[in-house]
C-alpha positions as MATLAB code, in Angstrom:
seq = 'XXXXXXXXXXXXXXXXXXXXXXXXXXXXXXXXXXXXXXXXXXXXXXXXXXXXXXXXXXXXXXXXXXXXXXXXXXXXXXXXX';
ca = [
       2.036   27.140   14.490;
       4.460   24.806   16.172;
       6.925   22.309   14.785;
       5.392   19.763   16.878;
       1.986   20.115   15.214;
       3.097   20.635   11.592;
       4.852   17.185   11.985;
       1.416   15.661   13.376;
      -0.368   16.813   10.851;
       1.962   15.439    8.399;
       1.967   12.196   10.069;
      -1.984   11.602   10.057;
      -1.541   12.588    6.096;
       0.707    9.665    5.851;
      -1.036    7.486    7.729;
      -4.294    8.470    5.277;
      -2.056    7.505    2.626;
      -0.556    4.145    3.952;
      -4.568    3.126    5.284;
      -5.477    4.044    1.524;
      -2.733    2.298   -0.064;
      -3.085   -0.887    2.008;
      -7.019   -0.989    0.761;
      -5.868   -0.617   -2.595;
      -3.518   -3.631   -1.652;
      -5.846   -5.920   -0.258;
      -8.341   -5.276   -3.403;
      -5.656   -5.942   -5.805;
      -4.817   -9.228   -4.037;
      -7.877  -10.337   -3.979;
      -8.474   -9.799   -7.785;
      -4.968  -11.860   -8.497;
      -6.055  -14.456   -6.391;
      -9.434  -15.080   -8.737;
      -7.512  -14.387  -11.965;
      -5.241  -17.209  -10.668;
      -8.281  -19.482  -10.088;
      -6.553  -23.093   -9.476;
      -9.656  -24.624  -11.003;
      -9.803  -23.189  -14.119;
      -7.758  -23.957  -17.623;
      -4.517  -22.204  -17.815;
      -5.422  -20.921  -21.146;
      -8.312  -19.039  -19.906;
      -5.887  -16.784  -17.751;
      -5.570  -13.241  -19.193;
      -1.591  -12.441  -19.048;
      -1.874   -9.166  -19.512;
      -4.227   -8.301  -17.085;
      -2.219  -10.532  -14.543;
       0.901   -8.870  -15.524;
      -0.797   -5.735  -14.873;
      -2.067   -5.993  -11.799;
       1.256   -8.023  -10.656;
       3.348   -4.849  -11.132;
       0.575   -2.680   -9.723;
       0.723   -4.373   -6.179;
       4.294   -4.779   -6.249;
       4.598   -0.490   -6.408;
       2.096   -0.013   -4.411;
       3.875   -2.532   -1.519;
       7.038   -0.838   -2.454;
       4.740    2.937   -1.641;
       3.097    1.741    1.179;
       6.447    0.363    3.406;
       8.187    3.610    2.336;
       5.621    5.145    4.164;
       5.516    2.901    7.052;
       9.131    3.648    7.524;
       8.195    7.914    7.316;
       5.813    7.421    9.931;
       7.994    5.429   11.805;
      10.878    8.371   11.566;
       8.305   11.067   12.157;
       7.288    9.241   15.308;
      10.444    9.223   16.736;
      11.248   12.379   16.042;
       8.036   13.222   17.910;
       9.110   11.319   20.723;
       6.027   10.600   23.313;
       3.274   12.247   23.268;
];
């Protein structure tokens, strides 16, 4: 097996990852957003499920730009297709 297609192959694994991790993102977002409901009573806001979810998106934007950044490598180490 080539180089050239081992590296592909690891590429389209990472890009699995990053489309997964970005879903995951977007989901978690949108749950903050209606824990953080403006228009209800401060009081009624769960902090430890906020908390949780806080640091939860935070790793997973930290993941999902370290992967960004392999794919970016691995494509220029591919060079053009």
């Amino acid at each position: 097996m080539s180089e050239h297609l081992i590296w592909l192959g690891q590429k389209q694994e990472k890009d699995l990852a990053a489309r997964q991790l970005n879903l995951s993102i977007i989901g978690l977002r949108d749950s903050l957003r209606i824990l953080l409901n403006p228009h209800i009573d401060p009081v009624e806001i769960d902090p430890v499920l906020v908390q949780h979810q806080s640091f939860e998106l935070a790793d997973k934007v930290v993941r999902y730009k370290e992967l960004k950044a392999e794919i970016k490598n691995i494509d220029r180490s591919l060079g053009p297709i």
